[in-house]
Every structure is written in C-alpha cells, then in structure tokens.
N, C-alpha and C positions, 0 to 999 in steps of 0.2 A: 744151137741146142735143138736138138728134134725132141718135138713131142713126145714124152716119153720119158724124159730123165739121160743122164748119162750127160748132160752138158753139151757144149758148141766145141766142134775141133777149132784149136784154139791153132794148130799148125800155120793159118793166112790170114786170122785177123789182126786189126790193127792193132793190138792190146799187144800179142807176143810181137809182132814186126817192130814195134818200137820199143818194146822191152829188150830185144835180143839187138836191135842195133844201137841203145843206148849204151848195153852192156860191151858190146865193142869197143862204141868210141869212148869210153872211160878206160878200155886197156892201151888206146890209140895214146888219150893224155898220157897215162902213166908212163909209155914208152918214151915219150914226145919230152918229160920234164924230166929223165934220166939219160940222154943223149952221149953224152960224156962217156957213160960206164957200159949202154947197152946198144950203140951205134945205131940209134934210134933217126930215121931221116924224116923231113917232111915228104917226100918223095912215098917213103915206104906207107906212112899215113895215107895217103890218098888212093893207091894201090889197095889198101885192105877196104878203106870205103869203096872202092869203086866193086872190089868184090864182093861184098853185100849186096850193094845193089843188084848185080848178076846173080846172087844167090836167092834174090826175096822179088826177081824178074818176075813171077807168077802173080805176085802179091798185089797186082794194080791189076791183074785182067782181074783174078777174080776178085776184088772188092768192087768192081763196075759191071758184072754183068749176074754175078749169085747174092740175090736176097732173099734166101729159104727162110728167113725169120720172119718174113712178112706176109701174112694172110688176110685173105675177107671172106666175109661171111655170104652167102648165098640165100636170101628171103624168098619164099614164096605167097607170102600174103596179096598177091597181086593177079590182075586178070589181063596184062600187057607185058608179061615178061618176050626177050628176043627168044628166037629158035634155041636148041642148045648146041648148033652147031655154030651159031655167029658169037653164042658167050664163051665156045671153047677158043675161037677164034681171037674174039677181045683180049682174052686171058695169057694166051701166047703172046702176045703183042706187049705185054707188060711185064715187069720186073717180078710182079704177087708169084712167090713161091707155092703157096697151101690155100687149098680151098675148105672152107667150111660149112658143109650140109647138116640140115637140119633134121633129114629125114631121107633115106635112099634115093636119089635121082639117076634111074638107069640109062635115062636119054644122055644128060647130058656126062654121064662118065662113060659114056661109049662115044659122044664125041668129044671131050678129052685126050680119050686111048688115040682114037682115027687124028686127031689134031699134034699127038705125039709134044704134048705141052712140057711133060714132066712135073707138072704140079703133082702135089700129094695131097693127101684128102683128110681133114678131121674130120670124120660121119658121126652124124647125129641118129641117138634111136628115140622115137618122138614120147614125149613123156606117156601118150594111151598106149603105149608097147608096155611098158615097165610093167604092170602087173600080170600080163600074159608073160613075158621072162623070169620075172622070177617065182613066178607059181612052175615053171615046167621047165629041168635041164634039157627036155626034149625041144619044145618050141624056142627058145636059146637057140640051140644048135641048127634045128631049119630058118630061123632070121640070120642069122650067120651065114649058110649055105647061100641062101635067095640074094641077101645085099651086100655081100662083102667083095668085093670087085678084086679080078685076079688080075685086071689088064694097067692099074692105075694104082701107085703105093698108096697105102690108106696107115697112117701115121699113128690115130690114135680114134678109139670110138666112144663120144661123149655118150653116155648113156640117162639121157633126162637131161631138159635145160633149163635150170634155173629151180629144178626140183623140190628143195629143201625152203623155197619162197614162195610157192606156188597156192600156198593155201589150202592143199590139198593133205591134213595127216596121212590117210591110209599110204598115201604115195613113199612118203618116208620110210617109211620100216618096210618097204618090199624094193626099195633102191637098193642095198649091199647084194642081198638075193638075185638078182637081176644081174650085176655086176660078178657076183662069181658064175651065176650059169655061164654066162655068156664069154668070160674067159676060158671057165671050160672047154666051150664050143670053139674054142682056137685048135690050133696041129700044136701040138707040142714039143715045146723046143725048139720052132720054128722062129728064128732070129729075127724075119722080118714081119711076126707077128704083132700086129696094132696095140697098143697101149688103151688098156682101159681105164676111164676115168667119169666124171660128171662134171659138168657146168654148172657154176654158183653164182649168184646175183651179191654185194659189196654188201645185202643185208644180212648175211650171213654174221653179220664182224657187231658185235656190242658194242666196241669201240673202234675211231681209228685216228684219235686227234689226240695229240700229235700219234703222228706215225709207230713211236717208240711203244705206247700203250694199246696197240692194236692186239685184239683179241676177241675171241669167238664169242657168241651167246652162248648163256652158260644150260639154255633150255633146248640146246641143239646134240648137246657132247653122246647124248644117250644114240644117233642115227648119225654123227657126225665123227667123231672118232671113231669107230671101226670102219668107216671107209677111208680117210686118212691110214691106218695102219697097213688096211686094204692097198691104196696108192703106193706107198712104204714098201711093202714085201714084194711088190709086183714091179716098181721101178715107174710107176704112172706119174704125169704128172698133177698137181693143183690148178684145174680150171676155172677163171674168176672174169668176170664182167664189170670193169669199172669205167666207171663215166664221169671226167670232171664236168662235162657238161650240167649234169644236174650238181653236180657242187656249186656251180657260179648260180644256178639257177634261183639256190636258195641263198645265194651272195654274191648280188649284183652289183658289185664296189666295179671301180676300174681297175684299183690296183688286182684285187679277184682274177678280173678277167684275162689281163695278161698273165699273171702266175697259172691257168689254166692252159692258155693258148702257147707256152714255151714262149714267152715275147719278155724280150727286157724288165727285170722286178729287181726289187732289194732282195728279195728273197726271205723264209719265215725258217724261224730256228725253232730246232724240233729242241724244248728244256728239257728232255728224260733224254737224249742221246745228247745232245751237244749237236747235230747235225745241222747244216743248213739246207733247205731243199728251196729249189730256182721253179719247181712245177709242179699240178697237183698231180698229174700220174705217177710221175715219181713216191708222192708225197702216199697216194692209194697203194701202190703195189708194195712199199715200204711198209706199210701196215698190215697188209696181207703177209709180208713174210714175218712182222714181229708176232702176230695171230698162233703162225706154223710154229715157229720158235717155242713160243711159250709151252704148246701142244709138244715140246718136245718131237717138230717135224720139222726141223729146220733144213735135213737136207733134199726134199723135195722140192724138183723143180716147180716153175710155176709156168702156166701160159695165159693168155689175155686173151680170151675168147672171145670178146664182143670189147671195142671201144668205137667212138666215132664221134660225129657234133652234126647235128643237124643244120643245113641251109636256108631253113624255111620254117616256120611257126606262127602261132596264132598273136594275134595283139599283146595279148599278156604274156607271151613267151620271150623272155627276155635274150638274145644273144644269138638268139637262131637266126644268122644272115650266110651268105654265103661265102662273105672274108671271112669268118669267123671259124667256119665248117674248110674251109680252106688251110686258114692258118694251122687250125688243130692237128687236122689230118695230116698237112705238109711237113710241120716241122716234129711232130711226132714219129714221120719216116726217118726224119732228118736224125734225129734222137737214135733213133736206133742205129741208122746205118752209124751213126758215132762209133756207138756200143761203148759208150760212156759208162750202160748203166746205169742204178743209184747211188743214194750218199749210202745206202746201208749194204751195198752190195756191189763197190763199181767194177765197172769189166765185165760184168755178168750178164750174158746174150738171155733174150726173154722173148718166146715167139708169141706175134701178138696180130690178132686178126682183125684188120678193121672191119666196121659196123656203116656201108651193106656195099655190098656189088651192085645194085638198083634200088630205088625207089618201090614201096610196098604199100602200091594206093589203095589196098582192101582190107588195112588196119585200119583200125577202132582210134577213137581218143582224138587227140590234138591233133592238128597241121602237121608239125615236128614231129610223130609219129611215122609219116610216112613221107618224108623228107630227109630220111640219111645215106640215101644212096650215091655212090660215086658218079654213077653212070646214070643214063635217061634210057630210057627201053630202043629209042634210036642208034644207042651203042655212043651217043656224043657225051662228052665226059660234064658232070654240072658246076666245076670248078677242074683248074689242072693243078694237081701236087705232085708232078713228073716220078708218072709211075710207066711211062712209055720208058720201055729196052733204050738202056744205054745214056734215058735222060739224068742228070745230074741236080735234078729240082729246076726248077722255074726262076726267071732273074724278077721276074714282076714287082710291084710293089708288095709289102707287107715284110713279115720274116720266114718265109718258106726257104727253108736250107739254109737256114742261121739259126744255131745252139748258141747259146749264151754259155761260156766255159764257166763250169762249175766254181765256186769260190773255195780257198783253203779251208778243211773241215776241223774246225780249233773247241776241242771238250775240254770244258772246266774242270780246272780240278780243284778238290777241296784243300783249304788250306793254302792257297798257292797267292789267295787276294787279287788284282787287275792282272789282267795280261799287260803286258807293256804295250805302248802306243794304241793300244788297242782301244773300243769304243763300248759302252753299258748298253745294252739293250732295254730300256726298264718296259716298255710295255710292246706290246707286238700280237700282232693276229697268228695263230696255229696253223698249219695245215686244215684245211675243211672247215673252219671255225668261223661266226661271225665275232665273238667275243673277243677282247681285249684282254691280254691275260697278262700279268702283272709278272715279271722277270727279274725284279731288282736285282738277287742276288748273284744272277747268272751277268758276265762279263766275256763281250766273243772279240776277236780280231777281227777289223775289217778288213775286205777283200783286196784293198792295196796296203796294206798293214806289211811292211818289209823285213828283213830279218840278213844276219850277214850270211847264212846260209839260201836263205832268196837270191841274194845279190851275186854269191857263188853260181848259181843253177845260171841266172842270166849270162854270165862270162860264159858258162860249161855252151851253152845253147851258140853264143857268138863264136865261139871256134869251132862249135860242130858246124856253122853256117861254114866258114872258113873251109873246110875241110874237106864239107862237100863240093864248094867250088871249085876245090884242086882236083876235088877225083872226075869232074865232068870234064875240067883243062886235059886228068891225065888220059882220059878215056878215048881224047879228039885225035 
C-alpha cells in the first residue's frame, strides 16, 4: 500500500500467491477424483503444479528483497547525529523502504538521491509552519517550491505532528487551511503528486477497548471531520502513532507483556466483534479503524507513522530493556512481512514506520525518551531485528521472526447457546485494559477446537504436500 490510499498491489503477495495456487490445486483434486470420465493423470497434476511454480517464479525474489511497507522515522533532537551521507549509506544497506522527516532535510536527501537508495519519503512540515500555511496559499506554494525534493519520491507530506494533541487550540482550526493550501501548491494532475495528510497521536480515540468500540473524542469532530472528508476526497491516507509500549507501561502483568511483544498468549477476545486478537498492535490499529468506521471513513487507508519500544529507561520504567525493544521491533517486521494483517482486516498491507533511525540525546523527560533508536550515531545497530538486505531475521534467542498463527475467528451468535466442544470464556482482560470484564454469556471455540471440515482442509493440505513432491520429481 503506498502512502496515500489505493492499497498494496496485491499482483506478488503472499495473500494472492496462495490464494491463486490454492485455487488451482482444488481444480488439480476435482480433476484427480474424476479420472474415470475426464482422463485426469497424476502425472498431469504435477505438470500443472510445477507450472505454477514457473508462473509465481518472481514471487520469492521479490518477497526477499522489496519491503516498501516498512519505514523509520528520522529524529533530530540530537547534537551527535552521523553525516547524512553515512545515514544514506546505512539506509541502502537495509531492507527500510520509506523514510520519515520531521522537517525538510536538504543534506540528507541529496545524499539519498547521490546514494541512489530508492527510498521515498513521508515529509513532515513542522507544526511552527502550519499557521504561516494556512494564513497564505502564497507561502504554501513557496514551502512547497524550497522543500519538496524533485530527485527523491516523496509519498506523502504530514502536515503537523501529533497536531490535534499538542495543546496548542489555535493550531487546530488553522490545520485543514494549511492542508488545502498546500495541496493547492502541488502540479495538478500530477499522478506522482504526494498525498496530504497529518499525524495523530492514539489520544485522538475516546475509546479503544475492546477494539470493536474504538471511537473518536466527541470534542474533536468540530477540526476533526473535515480533514477526515479532506483525506476522503483526496485519496490521503489516516496517520496514527500507536505504542503498545505505553499500554504495558500502564499494565505491567507478564501475560501483558507478551501480548504486546507478538510472543506466545492465549490471546483476548474482542466481546462487541467476537474477534480474538494474539497482539496489542493489532488490537490499536483495529480500533483505529473501528473509530474511521464509525466516522463513516471506513475506506481510508491507514499508516503507522510512529511505533517502536524503547531499550533503555529510568528505574521506574517498566519494560524498557533491549530484548524487549528487540522483540517489539523484530517480530513486528516479522508481522508484517506475513501480511497477516488483522483479525478486523486480514490481508491488509498497512505501511508502518518504526520509532527512530537513532537515539535523540537532547530530548527532555525520561531515559526511554531518548533510547528508541535503532541505530547508535557510530552507525552500529543497538539490537539486531535483520533489517540488513536479504536478511531473513535473526536465529538468536527470543521470538524475532516467529508470528504466532492467528487462532480461528468464532462470533457468537444469538440464539445458537454453546459452540460445540468449544470452551466459556467467563472472565478475561480486553485489549488495553487492566480490568477484568465478565463475559458469561459470550461462549468461543478454542484454537484446537476441530470440525469435520478442519479435518477436510488437513487431508486438502497432505495431498497438496503430495503433489508438490511430484512436481519437483517431474521437474528433475
């Protein structure tokens, strides 16, 4: 999905490649249990797999060497950042598709361009801009001229970060104003014209627990829907900043922490969907889009402009180590590259920028403040979550590059009384929640819960194994 809306070409991912070779080998059986009438051979079976495979030949280079869904963020709070010719250099060296500036960096998109990296750029315009843009389509259109980079794609330009949080009223009501100048100040018609949009911090949301009830502040809608309508008409996407980090922060359980870190859980059933969700990102971004939903913006894409976990924190910062900031970040690559998706939305590519390319030792506040960078100013990495070209994650301890396979998603239905074999849920923690919330009446299926249609997909799977074997024998 590029920034922007219009979705992920769906042409090499793993979603259609096994959608379309499923669909095959079910015409493979059907031919295969009619033999008699339609001189169906095993012979011809393995012939049609082996043509697959030569038709979806593309499909392994590029899921190993294109991760355009995967961004970081670029901090300048600091007085030791490297040259920007050795950070365009790091950047080549890794798999990070998109960069994200906070504020024009002319050095280092001109080396960028000279390093011939191919990243693209989410630009930020720093929230002291917004009221000289939207007081003037003139000055718009010269901050557009000066910072908008012809040599380096620039995908999408946040305009304010974290805006609508910041404390600041006047700033609100001059954010849409800013936002249409400065579309203005695009070419027109120009197809690989940047996507306008703004960066939102999760307190945007009055609710998000469970997932299912996530929804805006209702003291926002007056500077908040019409740039939503804004996104809408323009094809922009919903940029959001979520952090299970401070979710565990305020619940420091263990079972928590692994449901944060993507690491082995029972997992927490969302009672307004029937969903089960295995992680809290999942469980945030799924709130985020029930929010857009509700808003009647359900089909705006969304991006994850800021996520990440801290390595380092003060005594009383609970979870800031560097397995932790490891795990997050690792298996949150790992998540994507799936493209799993959510339980509210699976399959659905969601470009998502981790939180930082370096360490930012001239913020304010706690340790963990300035402790989420990838990288040390030496360019040496402060944990590895195999974001070096061509690596495949890390074999180390911990679960970097192990997803836990999502559990069957079993909604109650009224009237219907127990699921068979199935298990009561009667009390259970929410998504985000420290509370115990009482579920009697809700009854799910557990994750090994069988079915004779289970038991069919298992056979279908053993003779696609079958099947494949022959077409590698016929291929020899």
């Amino acid at each position: 999905m590029r920034a922007g809306g219009g979705g992920k070409d769906r042409s090499h991912d793993p979603v259609s490649f096994v959608c379309f070779f499923y669909l095959a080998f079910h015409q493979v059986l059907a031919g295969s249990s009619g033999m008699g009438v339609r001189g169906w051979q095993w012979h011809d079976a393995a012939v049609v797999i082996f043509r697959l495979l030569l038709l979806h030949g593309a499909f392994l280079f590029h899921l190993a060497t294109s991760e355009s869904f995967i961004g970081v963020n670029y901090g300048t709070i600091a007085d030791n950042l490297p040259p920007a010719a050795s950070t365009a250099s790091l950047l080549a060296s890794t798999s990070i598709g998109k960069l994200r500036l906070y504020e024009p960096q002319p050095d280092l998109v001109s080396a960028l361009a000279a390093a011939g990296s191919g990243i693209s750029l989410l630009l930020g315009v720093p929230n002291s801009d917004v009221p000289t843009l939207a007081a003037s389509p003139a000055a718009a259109a010269a901050w557009a001229a000066a910072n908008i980079p012809a040599t380096v794609p620039v995908s999408a330009i946040s305009v304010g970060n974290e805006l609508l949080s910041s404390g600041d009223p006047t700033l609100a009501t001059q954010l849409l104003p800013a936002m249409q100048n400065l579309l203005a100040a695009l070419p027109s018609g120009a197809s690989a014209a940047p996507k306008i949009s703004t960066v939102h911090s999760m307190a945007v949301l009055a609710s998000s627990d469970p997932p299912s009830s996530g929804a805006f502040h209702a003291d926002l809608a007056a500077t908040l829907d019409p740039v939503l309508e804004f996104l809408n008409q323009n094809g922009a996407p919903f940029m959001i900043n979520p952090y299970p980090y401070f979710a565990y922060a305020s619940d420091t359980r263990a079972e928590t922490l692994a449901f944060c870190l993507f690491q082995p859980n029972p997992g927490r059933v969302d009672a307004g969907s029937g969903l089960t969700y295995l992680n809290m990102f999942d469980a945030q971004l799924d709130a985020v889009r029930a929010a857009l939903d509700a808003k009647g913006y359900g089909g705006l894409d969304i991006v994850i402009a800021e996520t990440g976990w801290p390595y380092k924190g003060d005594a009383g910062e609970a979870g800031a180590t560097p397995e932790n900031a490891r795990a997050y970040n690792g298996n949150l690559v790992a998540h994507l590259k799936a493209g799993t998706g959510t339980p509210r939305t699976p399959g659905k590519s969601v470009d998502t920028y981790l939180f930082a390319l370096y360490d930012e030792d001239l913020k304010p506040g706690a340790a963990s403040e300035r402790s989420f960078g990838l990288y040390k100013a030496d360019l040496t990495p402060n944990y590895d979550i195999g974001l070096a070209k061509g690596s495949n994650g890390t074999s180390t301890s911990g679960q970097i590059g192990v997803i836990t396979p999502a559990p069957p998603q079993v909604t109650t239905q009224p009237g219907m009384g127990l699921t068979p074999t199935g298990f009561c849920v009667t009390t259970g923690a929410l998504p985000g929640s420290t509370q115990q919330v009482q579920q009697s009446s809700s009854c799910y299926a557990p994750v090994g819960a069988g079915s004779r249609r289970a038991h069919a997909g298992v056979r279908q799977l053993v003779w696609f194994g079958v099947l494949l074997g022959m077409a590698i024998v016929a291929a020899k």
